[in-house]
N, C-alpha and C positions, 0 to 999 in steps of 0.2 A: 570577319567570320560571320557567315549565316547564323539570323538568330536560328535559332531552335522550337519545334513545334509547341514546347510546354511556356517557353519564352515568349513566343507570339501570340498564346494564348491570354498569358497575362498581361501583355501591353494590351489586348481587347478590352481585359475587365475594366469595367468601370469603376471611379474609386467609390464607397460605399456615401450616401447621403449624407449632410450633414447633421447635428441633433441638437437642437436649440431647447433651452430651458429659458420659460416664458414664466415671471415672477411679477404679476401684476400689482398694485397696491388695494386692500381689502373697500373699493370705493368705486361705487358704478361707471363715473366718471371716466375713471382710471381704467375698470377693469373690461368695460368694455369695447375702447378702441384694441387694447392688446389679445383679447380674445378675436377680434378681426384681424389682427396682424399675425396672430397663432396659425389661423386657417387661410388664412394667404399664402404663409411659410408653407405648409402642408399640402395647397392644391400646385404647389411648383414644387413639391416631391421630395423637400425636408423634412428629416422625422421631427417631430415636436412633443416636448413635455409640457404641458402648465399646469404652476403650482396653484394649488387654493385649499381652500380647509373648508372643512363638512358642509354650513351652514350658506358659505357661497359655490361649494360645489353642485347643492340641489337648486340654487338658481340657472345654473348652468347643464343642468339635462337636456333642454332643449336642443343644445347647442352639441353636445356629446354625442349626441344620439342620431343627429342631421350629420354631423362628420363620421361617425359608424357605417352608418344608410351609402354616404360616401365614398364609403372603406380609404379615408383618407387615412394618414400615420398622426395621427394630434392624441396624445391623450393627455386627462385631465388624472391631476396627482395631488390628493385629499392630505395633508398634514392635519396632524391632532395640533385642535386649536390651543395653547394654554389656561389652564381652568385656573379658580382660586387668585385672581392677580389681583391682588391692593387695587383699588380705585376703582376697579371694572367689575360691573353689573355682571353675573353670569348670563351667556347666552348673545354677548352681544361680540360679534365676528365680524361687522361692515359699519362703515359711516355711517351710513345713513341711518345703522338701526341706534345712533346715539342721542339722546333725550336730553343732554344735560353738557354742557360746553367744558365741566371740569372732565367729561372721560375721555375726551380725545387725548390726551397727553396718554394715562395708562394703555388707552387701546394701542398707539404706536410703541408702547414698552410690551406690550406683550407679544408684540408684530416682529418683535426681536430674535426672542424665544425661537422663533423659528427654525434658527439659523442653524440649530444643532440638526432637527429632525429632517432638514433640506441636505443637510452635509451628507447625514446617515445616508439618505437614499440613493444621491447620487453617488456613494461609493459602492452602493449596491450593484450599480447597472453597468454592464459591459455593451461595447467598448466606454471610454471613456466621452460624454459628452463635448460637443464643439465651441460651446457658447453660450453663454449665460446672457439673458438679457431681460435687468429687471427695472422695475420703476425707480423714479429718483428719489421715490419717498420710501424707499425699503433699501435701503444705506447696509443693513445686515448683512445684504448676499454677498457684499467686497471680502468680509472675510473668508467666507467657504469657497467664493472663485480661487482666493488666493491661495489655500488651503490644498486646493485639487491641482491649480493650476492649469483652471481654466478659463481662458478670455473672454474679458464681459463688458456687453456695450449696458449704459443707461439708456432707460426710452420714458424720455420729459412729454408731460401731458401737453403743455399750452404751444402759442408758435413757437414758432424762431423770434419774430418780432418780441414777444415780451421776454426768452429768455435770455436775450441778445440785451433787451434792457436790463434784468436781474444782474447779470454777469458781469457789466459794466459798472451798474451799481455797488457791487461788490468792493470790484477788483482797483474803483477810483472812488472808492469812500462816501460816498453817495449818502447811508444811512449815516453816517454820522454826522453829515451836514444838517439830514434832517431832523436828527433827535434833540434837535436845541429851537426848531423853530415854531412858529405858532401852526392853526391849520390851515391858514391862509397863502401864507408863503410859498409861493414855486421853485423851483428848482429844474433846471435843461439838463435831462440823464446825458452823461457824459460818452464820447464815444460812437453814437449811432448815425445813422447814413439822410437820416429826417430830421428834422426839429421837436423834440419830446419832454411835456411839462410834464411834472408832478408835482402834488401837495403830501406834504406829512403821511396824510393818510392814502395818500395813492401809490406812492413810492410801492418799487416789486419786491417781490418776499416771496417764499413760502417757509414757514415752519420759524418765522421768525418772531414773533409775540414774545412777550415775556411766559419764560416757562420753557421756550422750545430749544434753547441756547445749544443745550447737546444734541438734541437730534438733527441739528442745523447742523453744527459743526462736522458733525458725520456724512449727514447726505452731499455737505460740500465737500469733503476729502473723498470719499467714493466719486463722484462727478470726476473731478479731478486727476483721479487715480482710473478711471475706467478706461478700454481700450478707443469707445469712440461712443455716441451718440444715435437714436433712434428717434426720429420726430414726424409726427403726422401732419404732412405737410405736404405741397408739393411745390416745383422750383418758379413754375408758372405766373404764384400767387404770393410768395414770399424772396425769389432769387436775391434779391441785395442785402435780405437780412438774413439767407443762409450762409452766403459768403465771409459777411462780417462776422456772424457766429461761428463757422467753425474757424476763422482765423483768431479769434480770441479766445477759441476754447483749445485750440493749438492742438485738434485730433478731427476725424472724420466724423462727420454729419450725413446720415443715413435720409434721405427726405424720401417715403415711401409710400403718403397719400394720396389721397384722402382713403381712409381703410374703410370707410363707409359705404364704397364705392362696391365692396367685394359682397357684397350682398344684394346679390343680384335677383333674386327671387321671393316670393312673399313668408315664405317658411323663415327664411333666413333674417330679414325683416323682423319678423316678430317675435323669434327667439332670442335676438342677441341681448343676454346679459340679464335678463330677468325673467317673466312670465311668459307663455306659450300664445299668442293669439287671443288674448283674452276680450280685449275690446274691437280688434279689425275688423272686423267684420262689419258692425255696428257703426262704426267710422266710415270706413271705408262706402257703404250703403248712403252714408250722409252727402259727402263730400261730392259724389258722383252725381246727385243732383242739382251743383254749385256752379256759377259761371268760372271760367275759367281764368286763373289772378283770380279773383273776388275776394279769399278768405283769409283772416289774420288768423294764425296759428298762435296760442299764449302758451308758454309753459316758462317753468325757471330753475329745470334740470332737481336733482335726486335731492339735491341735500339743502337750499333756502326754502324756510315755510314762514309762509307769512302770517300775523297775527289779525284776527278778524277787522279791525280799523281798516288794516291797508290793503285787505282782501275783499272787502265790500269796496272800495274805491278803484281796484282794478275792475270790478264787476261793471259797477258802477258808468265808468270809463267804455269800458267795452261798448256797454248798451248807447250810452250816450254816442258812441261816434258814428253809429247810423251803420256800419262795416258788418257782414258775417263773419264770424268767431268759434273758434272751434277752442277751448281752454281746460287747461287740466289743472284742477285741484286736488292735491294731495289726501287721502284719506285722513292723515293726523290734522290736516290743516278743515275737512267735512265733517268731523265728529263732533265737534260741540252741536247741542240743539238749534242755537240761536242763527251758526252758518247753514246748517242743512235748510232751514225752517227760509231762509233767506234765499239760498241759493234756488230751491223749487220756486220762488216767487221772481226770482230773476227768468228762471227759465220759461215762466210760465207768459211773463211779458216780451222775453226776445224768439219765441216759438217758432219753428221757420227758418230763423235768423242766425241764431246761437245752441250751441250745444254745447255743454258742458261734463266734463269726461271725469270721475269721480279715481285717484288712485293710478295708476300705471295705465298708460298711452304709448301705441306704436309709432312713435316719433320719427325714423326714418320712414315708414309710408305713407303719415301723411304729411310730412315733407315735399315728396318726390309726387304727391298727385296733383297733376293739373290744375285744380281749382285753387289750390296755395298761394297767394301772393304775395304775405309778407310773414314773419315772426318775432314777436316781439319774446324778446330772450334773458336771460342773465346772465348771456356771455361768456359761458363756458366756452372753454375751445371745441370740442365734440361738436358741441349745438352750432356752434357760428359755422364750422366747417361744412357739418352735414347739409345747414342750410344754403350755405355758397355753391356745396358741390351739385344741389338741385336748383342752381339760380335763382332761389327767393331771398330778395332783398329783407334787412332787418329792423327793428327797431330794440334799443340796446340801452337794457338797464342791469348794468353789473351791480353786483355784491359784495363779494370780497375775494383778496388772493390775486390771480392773474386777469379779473375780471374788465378792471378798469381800463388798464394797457391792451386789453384786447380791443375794447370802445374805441379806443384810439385809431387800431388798425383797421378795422372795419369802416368809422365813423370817417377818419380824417387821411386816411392815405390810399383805402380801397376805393373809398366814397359808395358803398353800398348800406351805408344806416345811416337809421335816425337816432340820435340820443335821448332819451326821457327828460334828462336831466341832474341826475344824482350826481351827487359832487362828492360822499364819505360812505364808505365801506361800514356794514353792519356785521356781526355775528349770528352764527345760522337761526340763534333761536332771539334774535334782537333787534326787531324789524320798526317798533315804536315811533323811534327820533327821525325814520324817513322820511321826510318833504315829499312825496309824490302824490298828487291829487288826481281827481276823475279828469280834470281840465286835461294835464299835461298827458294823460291816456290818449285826449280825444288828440290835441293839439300834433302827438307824434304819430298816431297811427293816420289820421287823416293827413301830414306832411305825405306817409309811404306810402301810400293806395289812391292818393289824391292823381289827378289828372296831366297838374303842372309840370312844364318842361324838367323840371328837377327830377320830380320823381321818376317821370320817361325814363331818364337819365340813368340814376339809381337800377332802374329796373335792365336795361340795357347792358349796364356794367356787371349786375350779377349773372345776367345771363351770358355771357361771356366765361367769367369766369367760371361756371359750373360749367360750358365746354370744354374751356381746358384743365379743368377737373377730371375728365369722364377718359380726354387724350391723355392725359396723364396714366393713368392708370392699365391704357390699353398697349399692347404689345409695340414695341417701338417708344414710347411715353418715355418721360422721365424719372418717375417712381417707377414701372415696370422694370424698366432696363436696372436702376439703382438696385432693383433687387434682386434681379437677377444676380450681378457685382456681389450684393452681399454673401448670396448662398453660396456660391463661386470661391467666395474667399478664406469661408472657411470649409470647404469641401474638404479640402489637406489638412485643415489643423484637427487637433485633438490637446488634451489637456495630460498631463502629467500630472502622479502623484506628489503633493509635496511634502 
C-alpha cells in the first residue's frame, strides 16, 4: 500500500538531536577539556547541558556568552553548592581554591551532595535526556543515571596509556605487590603492549591514598558499571593503547581529540575555563618579537605551587640556560615579599630575554605561536596534549597522580621529551624533599632547544605529531568521524523513568 501524505511526512522528519548532560569534576584540569568537548557536542548540533555550581559557573561566562553569541544549544546548569560540610572551608567549590591537603577528602564528600539536586533537575526537563556523561572522579552521577535510566559513558582525564596502566594495575594486583616494597624497587605493570616500570611511588592511582578507600571503590564500580568511555585523545597518537584499553575495559572507548583543537579562534583561546583575556595581549605583543622555536614556555598547570627554595631554582635555571622564557608564577606562589622582591630582580637581569607572567596565562596561545619551541611541564594530560597538538616538543617534570606514566609516554615511547629527573611524587602543597636544582633546569631545557641531531629529532617527531593532531580533528579524521558515531548513536536513545 502507498504510504500516505501524513506518513511520508513523517518518514521526512528528522529524529530530534540528541541531549548530553556534561558533569565535569570541580578542577580546571578536568573542567576544562569537557567544557571543549560540551561545545564540540553542540557545534555538531547536540543539545548540551553542563553541570557546575555557582562559583565555577562565574569562571565560565566567558565561555557561555561565546556559545550564546553562537546561538549554539550548550547551556550551563548552576547547582547549589552544599554549605555547612564538616571539613570544608565555606566558599571553597574548585581544587585549586584548596589551601590545606586535609580538604580535598570533604570537598569530594560534599561533590556527592550533588546527586540529589542533578536528579531534581533532570526530572524537571522534558523530553528525557540521551546521556549522561561525567567525570571519573564524580562516581555520584551512576546513581541518578541509573535512577532515570539514563545511559552514561565516563570521560577519564589522563591518556589511554596511563589508564591502560591503572586498570591493569588493578585488575592483576599490582598495588599489592607494591605496598610491601621499599621505594626503590620496580615492578613491570602487567599487561601492556610496551615495557612499563614503576616504583612504590609511581605506581597509577587516582583517589588511592590512605583516606580515599571509598571514593575509590565507588569511582571503580561506576567505571565499571558505565555504558562506555570518553578520552581525549586521538588514535594517531595512542592506537595500540586504545585497543588494549577498551579490550580490557570490555566496552567502547570514545577517542575524540585533542578538544583543544576546537578552539579555533583567540576569544575562544582565552576564555576557556577561567579569566577573559587578561594577559594575551601583553603575551602575545612579547612573543611576536621572538625567533621562531626560540622560546621555553614554563608552567606546571592549576593546582602544583611551588615553595620559594624550589621556585628560585627554576628561576634561577631559566636564566642560567642562556634560552628565552616566558614562565607563569602563580599569585599564591608571588605573594610573599621576599619572591616578589626576588622575582623583579630576576626580571630585571633576564630583560629582553624573559618574561614572567604573574597568576593566570593563556596557555593554548601561547602554545600555538610560532616563536614556542619547547615546554617544560608537570605533565598533566591537557598540558602534554595541547602541547603535542601545536608540535612543541617537551620537557617533563611530573608531580603526582597520572603524572609520572605520562613522562613515560612522552619521554620513552613518543620520544618527544626530555625528563628533569624526579623520580617521587609530592603533594600539591609539599614540594621541599624535591631534588631538582638550577643545573638539571639548565642541563634539560638545553638537551630540548639545543642543536643536536637528538633534539632535530624530538623536534621533527612533535611536529608530526601535532599534524596529525589537527587531521584528526578535521572532517574525515578519526576523532571527527568517532564523533560523529557517538551523536549518531544515541540520536534514538532516550532514558526511562525508573
Amino acid at each position: 500500500m502507498a504510504p500516505t501524505q501524513e506518513s511520508t511526512a513523517t518518514m521526512l522528519v528528522p529524529p530530534p538531536p540528541p541531549h548530553f548532560v556534561i558533569v565535569p569534576l570541580v578542577a580546571q584540569g578536568h573542567t576544562i577539556p569537557m567544557v571543549d568537548f560540551a561545545r564540540l557536542l553542540a557545534e555538531r548540533g547536540a543539545c548540551v547541558s553542563l553541570i557546575t555550581t555557582p562559583v565555577n559557573g562565574a569562571r565560565l561566562r566567558g565561555v557561555a556568552e561565546q556559545a550564546a553569541r553562537a546561538k549554539l544549544s550548550l547551556e550551563f546548569v548552576e547547582l547549589p553548592f552544599p554549605t555547612d560540610f564538616d571539613g570544608l572551608p565555606p566558599g571553597i567549590e574548585n581544587v585549586d581554591q584548596v589551601t590545606d591537603n586535609n580538604h580535598f577528602v570533604p570537598l569530594f564528600e560534599a561533590l556527592r551532595k550533588l546527586a540529589g539536586p542533578l536528579e531534581a533537575y533532570l526530572r524537571a526537563q522534558a523530553p528525557r535526556q540521551s546521556c549522561i556523561i561525567s567525570d571519573w572522579c564524580n562516581p555520584w552521577t551512576a546513581v541518578v543515571a541509573r535512577r532515570l535510566g539514563i545511559p552514561r559513558l565516563f570521560f577519564h582525564g589522563p591518556s589511554c596509556f596511563y589508564s591502560l596502566c591503572d586498570l591493569n594495575a588493578v585488575d592483576h594486583g599490582l598495588h599489592q605487590q607494591t605496598a610491601a616494597a621499599d621505594d626503590h624497587e620496580k615492578f613491570v605493570v602487567p599487561g601492556m603492549p610496551v615495557h612499563v616500570e614503576v616504583t612504590k611511588a609511581t605506581a597509577p592511582g587516582f583517589l588511592n591514598s590512605p583516606g580515599w578507600e571509598a571514593l575509590w571503590a565507588e569511582a571503580d564500580e561506576a567505571m565499571r558499571t558505565a555504558d562506555g568511555a570518553v578520552v581525549n585523545t586521538f588514535l594517531d597518537l595512542e592506537d595500540q593503547f586504545v585497543a588494549c584499553y577498551e579490550a580490557a575495559l570490555g566496552k567502547p572507548v570514545w577517542t575524540l581529540g585533542p578538544f583543544c583543537l576546537s578552539n579555533r579562534d583567540a576569544d575562544a583561546m582565552a576564555s576557556r575555563g577561567n579569566k577573559l583575556d587578561i594577559q594575551q595581549s601583553a603575551v602575545t605583543v612579547w612573543l611576536d618579537t621572538m625567533d621562531t622555536d626560540s622560546v621555553v614556555y614554563v608552567s606546571f598547570g592549576s593546582l602544583a605551587r611551588k615553595l620559594p627554595k624550589l621556585l628560585f631554582e627554576v628561576g634561577h635555571g631559566l636564566e642560567d640556560s642562556g634560552k628565552p622564557f616566558i614562565w607563569v608564577v602563580k599569585e599564591t606562589e608571588a605573594d610573599a615579599p621576599e619572591v616578589q622582591e626576588w622575582l623583579e630582580a630576576l626580571e630585571v637581569r633576564t630583560a629582553g630575554r624573559g618574561l614572567v607572567v604573574r597568576g593566570w596565562a593563556p596557555q593554548l596561545a601561547i602554545l600555538s605561536h610560532r616563536a614556542v619551541g619547547g615546554f617544560v611541564t608537570h605533565c598533566g594530560w591537557n598540558s602534554l596534549l595541547e602541547s603535542i597538538a601545536h608540535g612543541v616538543p617537551l620537557v617533563t617534570w611530573p608531580h603526582f597522580a597520572d603524572q609520572f606514566l605520562n613522562e613515560r609516554l612522552v619521554v620513552g615511547v613518543l620520544g618527544v621529551g626530555v625528563a628533569v629527573g624526579v623520580t617521587a611524587p609530592v603533594m600539591i602543597f609539599d614540594d621541599e624533599a624535591v631534588q631538582v636544582a638550577r643545573g638539571d633546569i639548565v642541563r634539560a631545557v638545553s638537551a630540548l632547544m639545543g642543536v643536536e641531531e637528538e633534539a632535530d629529532e624530538r623536534r621533527r617527531k612533535a611536529k608530526k605529531y601535532g599534524e596529525k593532531a589537527h587531521r584528526a580533528m578535521e572532517k574525515g579524521g578519526s576523532s571527527y568521524e568517532n564523533l560523529t558515531q557517538l551523536i549518531e548513536s544515541f540520536r534514538q536513545s532516550g532514558g526511562k523513568e525508573g
